[in-house]
C-alpha positions as CSV (number, residue, x, y, z in Angstrom):
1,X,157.1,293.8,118.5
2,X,160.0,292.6,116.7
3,X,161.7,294.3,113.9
4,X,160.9,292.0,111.0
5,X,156.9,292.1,111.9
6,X,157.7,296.1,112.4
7,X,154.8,298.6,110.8
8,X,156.3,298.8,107.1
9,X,158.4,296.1,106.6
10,X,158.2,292.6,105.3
11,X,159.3,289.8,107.5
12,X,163.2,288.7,106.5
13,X,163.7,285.5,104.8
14,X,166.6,283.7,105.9
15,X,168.5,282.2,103.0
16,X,168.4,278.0,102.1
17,X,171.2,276.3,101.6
18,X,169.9,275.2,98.6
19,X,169.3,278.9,97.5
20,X,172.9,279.6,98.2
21,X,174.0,277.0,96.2
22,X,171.7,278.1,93.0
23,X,174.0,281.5,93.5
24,X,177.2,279.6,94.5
25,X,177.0,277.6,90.8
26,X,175.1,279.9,88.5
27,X,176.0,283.7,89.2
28,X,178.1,285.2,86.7
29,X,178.6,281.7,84.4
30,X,175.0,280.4,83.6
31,X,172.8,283.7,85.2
32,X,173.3,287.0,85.9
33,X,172.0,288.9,89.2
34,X,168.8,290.0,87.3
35,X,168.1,286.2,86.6
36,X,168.8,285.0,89.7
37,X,166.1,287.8,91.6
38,X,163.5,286.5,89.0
39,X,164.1,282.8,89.8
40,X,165.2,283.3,93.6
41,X,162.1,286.0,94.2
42,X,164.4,288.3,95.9
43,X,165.7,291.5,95.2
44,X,169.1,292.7,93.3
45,X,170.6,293.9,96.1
46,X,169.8,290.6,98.1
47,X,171.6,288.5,95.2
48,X,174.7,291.1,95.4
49,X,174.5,290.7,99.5
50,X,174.6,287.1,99.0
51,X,177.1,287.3,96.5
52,X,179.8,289.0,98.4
53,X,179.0,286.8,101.3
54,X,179.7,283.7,99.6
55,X,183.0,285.2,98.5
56,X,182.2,285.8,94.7
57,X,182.3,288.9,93.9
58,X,185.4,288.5,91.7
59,X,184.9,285.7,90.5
60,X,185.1,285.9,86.1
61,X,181.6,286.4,85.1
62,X,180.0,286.7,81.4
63,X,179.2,290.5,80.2
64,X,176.0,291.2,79.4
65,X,176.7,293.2,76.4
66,X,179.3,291.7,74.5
67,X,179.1,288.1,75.9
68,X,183.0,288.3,77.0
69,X,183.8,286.0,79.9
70,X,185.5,289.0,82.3
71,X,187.0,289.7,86.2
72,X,185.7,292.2,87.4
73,X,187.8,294.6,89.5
74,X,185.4,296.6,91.7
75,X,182.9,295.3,94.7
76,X,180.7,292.9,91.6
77,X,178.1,294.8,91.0
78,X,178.6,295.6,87.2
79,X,177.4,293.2,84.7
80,X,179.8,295.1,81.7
81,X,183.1,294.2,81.1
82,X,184.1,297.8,80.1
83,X,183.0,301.0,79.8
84,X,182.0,300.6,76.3
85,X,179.9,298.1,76.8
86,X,178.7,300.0,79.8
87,X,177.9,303.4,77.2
88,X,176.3,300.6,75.0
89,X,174.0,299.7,78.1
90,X,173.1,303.2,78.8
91,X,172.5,304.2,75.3
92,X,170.2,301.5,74.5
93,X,168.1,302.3,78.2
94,X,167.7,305.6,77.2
95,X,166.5,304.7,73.3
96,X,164.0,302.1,75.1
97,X,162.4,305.4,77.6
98,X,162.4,307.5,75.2
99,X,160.3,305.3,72.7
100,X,158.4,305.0,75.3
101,X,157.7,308.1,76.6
102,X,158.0,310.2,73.1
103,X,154.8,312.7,73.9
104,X,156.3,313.5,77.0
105,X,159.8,313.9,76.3
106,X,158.5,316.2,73.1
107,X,156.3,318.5,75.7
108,X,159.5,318.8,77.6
109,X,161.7,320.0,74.9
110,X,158.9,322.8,73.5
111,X,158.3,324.1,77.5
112,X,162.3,324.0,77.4
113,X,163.1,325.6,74.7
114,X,160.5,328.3,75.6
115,X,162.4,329.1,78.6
116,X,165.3,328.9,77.6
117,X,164.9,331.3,74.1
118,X,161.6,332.9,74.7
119,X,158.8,333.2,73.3
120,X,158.4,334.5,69.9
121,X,155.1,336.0,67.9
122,X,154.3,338.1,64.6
123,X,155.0,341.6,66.2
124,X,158.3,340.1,68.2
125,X,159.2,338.5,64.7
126,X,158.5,342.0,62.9
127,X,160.7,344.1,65.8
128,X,163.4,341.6,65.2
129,X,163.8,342.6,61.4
130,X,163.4,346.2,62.8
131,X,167.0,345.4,64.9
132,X,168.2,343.3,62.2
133,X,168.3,346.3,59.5
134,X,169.0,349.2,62.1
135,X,171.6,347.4,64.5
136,X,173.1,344.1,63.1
137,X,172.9,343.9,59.8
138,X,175.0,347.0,59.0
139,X,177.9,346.3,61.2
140,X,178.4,343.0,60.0
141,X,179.3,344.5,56.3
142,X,176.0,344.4,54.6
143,X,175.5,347.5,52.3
144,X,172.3,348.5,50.2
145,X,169.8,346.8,52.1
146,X,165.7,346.4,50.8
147,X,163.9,345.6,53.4
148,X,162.1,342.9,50.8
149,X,158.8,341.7,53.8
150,X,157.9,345.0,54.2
151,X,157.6,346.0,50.8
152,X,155.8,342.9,49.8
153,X,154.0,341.0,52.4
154,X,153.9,337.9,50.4
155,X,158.0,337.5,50.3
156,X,159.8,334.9,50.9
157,X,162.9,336.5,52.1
158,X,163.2,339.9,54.7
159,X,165.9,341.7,53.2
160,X,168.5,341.6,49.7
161,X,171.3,343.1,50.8
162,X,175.2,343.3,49.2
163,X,177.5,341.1,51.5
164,X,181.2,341.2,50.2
165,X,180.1,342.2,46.8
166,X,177.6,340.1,46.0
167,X,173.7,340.2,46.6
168,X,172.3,338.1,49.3
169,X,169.4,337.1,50.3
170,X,168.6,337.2,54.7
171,X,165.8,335.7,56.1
172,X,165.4,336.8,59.9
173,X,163.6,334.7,62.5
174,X,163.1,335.0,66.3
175,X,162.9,331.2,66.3
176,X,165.5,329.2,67.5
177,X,166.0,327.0,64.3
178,X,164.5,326.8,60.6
179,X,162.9,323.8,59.4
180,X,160.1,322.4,57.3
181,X,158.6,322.9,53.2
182,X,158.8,327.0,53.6
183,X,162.4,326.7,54.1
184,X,163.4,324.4,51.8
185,X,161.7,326.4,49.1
186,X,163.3,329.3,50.3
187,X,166.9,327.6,49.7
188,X,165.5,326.0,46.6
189,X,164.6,329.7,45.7
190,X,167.9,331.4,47.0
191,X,169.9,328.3,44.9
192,X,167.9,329.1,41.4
193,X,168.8,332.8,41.7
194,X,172.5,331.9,42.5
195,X,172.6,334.0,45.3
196,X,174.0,333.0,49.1
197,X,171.0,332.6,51.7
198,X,171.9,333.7,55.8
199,X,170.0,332.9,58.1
200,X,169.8,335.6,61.2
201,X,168.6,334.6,64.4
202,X,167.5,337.4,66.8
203,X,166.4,336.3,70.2
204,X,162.5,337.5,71.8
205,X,164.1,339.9,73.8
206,X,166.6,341.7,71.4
207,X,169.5,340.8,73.5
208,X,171.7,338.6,70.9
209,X,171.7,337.3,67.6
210,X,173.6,334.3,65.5
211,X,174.5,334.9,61.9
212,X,174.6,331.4,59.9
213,X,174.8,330.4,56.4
214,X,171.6,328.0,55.1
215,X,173.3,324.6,53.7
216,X,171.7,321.6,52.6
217,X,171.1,320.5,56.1
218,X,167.2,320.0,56.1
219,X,167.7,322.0,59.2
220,X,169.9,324.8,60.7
221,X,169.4,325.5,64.3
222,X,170.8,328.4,67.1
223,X,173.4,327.3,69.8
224,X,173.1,329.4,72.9
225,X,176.9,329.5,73.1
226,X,177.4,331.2,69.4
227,X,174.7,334.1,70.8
228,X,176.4,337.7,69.8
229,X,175.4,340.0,72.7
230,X,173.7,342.9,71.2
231,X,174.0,346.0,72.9
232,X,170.7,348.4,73.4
């Protein structure tokens, strides 16, 4: 059996002289190698085969991006004229997948972030203000501290505590960012009082925290690099 009617693979097809021409006067001025698969009905790699046996692989071609008429410099397989076209390329490939696949990439990112921070709950959120007031809070120079949620279940702040002379409200989550209407009513809240709102992250497991100020960001988020190791 020969090797082009082998099990598994399609018989070669040699190349025309009339399909080498089409390459010869089209690649890299009128089409690019993309084009020429589609109207040739062979593969990319074929067209860049054919390309560097026909001697053209540095010959100036037009970018894809930009429309500049280029040399390329490397074996001609790039269809960018720089590396900012290039980034331009990429960037809009991955906005195209990722419109495309926007319920999968969001499943990804929860399941992620889930393994990544932990999981949190009510009881892990309630031991986490337990840390907060016994272990964090008080080395990090806040004095005269109400534990506000545990003597009113309905408030919108954990603690009021006096941070470098002034009273300040801290809200402590074992989340690994803030978001949404409750917060934005809580710095609404925290702004008509005239008093500076923290924000104290504490991870699931009690093993580090971040301390950060609420701005007007509509969010304010944990970096896994600012974690403070906290000891036990």
């Amino acid at each position: 059996m020969a090797l082009t009617e082998a099990k598994g693979h399609r018989p070669l097809r040699r190349w025309t002289s009339q399909e080498k021409q089409t390459v010869r006067e089209n690649y890299g001025i009128k089409a690019s190698a993309r084009e020429l698969s589609e109207l040739l009905g062979r593969s990319i790699p074929q067209i860049y085969y054919q390309v560097r046996r026909l001697g053209l692989a540095h010959l100036p071609r037009t970018c894809v991006v930009c429309k500049k008429v280029f040399t390329p410099s490397g074996q001609g397989r790039y269809a960018m004229c720089s590396d900012s076209c290039r980034k331009r390329k990429v960037a809009w490939w991955h906005n195209r997948y990722a419109k495309m696949n926007q319920v999968h990439l969001r499943e990804y990112a929860k399941a992620y972030k889930l393994r990544v921070w932990g999981e949190s709950s009510p009881e892990v959120g309630l031991r986490g203000e337990l840390v907060a007031l016994e272990k964090i809070l008080p080395p990090l120079g806040f004095s005269d501290i109400f534990h506000a949620s545990r003597a009113y279940r309905s408030s919108p702040f954990d603690f009021i505590a006096t941070f470098e002379g002034r009273r300040t409200l801290v809200d402590v989550t074992t989340c690994n960012s803030k978001s949404g209407a409750p917060y934005k009513k809580r710095k609404q809240f925290a702004k008509a009082l005239g008093m500076s709102l923290f924000v104290l992250f504490v991870r699931p497991n009690m093993s580090g925290f971040v301390l950060k100020v609420a701005t007007e960001k509509d969010t304010v988020s944990c970096n896994q690099k600012e974690l403070v190791k906290l000891g036990k």
